[in-house]
MMTF fields as JSON, N, C-alpha, C and O atoms, coordinates in Angstrom:
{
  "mmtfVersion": "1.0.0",
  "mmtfProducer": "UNKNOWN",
  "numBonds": 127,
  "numAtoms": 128,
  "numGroups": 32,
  "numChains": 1,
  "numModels": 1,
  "chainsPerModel": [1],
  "groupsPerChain": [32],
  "chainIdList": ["A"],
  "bondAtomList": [4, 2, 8, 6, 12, 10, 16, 14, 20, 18, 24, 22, 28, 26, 32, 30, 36, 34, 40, 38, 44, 42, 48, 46, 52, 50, 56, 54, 60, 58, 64, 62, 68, 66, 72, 70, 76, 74, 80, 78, 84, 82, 88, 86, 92, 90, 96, 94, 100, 98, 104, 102, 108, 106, 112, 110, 116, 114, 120, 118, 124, 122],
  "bondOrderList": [1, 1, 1, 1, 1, 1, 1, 1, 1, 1, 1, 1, 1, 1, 1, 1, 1, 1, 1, 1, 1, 1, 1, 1, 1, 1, 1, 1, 1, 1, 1],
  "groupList": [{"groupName": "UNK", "atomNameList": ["N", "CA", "C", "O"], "elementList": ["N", "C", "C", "O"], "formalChargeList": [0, 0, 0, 0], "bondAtomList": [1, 0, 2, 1, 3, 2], "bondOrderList": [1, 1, 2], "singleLetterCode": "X", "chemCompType": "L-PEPTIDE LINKING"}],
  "groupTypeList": [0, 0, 0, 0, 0, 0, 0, 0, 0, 0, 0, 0, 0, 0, 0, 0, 0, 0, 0, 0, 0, 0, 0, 0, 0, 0, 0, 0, 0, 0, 0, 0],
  "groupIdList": [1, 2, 3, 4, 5, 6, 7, 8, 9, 10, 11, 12, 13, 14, 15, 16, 17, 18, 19, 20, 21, 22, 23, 24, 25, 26, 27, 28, 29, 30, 31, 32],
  "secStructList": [7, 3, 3, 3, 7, 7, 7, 1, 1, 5, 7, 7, 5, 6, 6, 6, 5, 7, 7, 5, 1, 1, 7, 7, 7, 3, 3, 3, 7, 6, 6, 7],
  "xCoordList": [-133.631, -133.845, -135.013, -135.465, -135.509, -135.831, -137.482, -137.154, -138.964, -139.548, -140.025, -140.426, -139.76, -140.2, -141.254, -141.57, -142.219, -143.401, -144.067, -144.968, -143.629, -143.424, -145.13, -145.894, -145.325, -146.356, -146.389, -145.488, -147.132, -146.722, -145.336, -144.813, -144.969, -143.723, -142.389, -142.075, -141.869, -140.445, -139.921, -140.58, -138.196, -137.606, -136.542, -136.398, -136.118, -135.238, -133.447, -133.119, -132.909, -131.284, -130.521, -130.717, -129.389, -128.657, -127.658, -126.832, -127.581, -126.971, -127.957, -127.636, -129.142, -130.2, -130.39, -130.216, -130.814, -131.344, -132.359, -132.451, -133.44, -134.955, -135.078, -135.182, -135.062, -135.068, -136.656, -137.008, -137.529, -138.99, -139.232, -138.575, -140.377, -140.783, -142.035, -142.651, -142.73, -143.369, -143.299, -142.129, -144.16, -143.493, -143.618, -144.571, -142.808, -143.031, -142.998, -142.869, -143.08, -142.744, -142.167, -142.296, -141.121, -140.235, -139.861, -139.078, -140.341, -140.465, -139.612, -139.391, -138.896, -138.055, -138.874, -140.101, -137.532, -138.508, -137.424, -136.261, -137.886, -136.999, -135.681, -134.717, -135.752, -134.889, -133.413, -132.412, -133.623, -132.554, -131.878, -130.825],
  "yCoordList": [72.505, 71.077, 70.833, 71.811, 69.73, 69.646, 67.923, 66.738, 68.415, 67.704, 66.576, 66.943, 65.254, 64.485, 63.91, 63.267, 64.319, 63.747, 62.602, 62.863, 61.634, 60.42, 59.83, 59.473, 59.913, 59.468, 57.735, 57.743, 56.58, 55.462, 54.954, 55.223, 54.26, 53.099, 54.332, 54.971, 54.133, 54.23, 54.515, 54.35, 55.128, 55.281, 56.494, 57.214, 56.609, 57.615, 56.668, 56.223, 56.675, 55.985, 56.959, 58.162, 56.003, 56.817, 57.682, 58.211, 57.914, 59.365, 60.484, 61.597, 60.091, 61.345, 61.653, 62.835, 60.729, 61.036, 60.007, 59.338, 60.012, 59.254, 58.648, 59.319, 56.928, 56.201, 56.113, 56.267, 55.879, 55.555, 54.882, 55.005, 54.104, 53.567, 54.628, 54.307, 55.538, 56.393, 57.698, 57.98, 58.955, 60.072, 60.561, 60.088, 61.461, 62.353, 63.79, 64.344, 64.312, 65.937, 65.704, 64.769, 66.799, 67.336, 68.835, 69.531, 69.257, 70.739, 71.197, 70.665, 72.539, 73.136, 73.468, 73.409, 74.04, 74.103, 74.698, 74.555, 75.608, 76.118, 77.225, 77.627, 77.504, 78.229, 77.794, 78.471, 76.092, 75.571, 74.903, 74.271],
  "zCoordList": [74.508, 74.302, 73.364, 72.768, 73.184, 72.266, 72.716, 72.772, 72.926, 73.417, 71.787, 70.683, 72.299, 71.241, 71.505, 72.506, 69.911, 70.349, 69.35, 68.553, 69.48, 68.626, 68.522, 69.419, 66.965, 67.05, 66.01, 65.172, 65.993, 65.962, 66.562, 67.644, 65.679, 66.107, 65.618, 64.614, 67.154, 66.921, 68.293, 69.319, 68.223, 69.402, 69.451, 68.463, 70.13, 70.287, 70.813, 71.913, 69.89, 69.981, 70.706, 70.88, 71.189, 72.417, 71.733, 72.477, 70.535, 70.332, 70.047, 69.63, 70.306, 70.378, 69.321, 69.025, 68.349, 67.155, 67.496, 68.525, 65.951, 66.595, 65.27, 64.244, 65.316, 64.317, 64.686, 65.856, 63.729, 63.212, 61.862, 60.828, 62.11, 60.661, 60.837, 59.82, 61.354, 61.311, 61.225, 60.964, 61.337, 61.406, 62.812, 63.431, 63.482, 64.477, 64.414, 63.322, 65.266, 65.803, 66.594, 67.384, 66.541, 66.964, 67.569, 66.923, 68.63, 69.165, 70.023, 71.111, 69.466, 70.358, 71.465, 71.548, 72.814, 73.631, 74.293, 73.914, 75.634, 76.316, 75.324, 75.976, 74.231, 73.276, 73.09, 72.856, 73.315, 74.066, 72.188, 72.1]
}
């Protein structure tokens, strides 16, 4: 899976992608 770590403005949409007017990270996790 995959931990999101959203930094300013934004969200995560229900097909699991992550709309932002900012940037984030994005970290695998679990080798998932």
């Amino acid at each position: 899976g995959f931990e999101l770590r959203k930094q300013g403005k934004g969200r995560i949409a229900v097909d699991g992608w992550i709309e932002t007017d900012d940037w984030f990270q994005a970290i695998q996790i679990n080798g998932a």
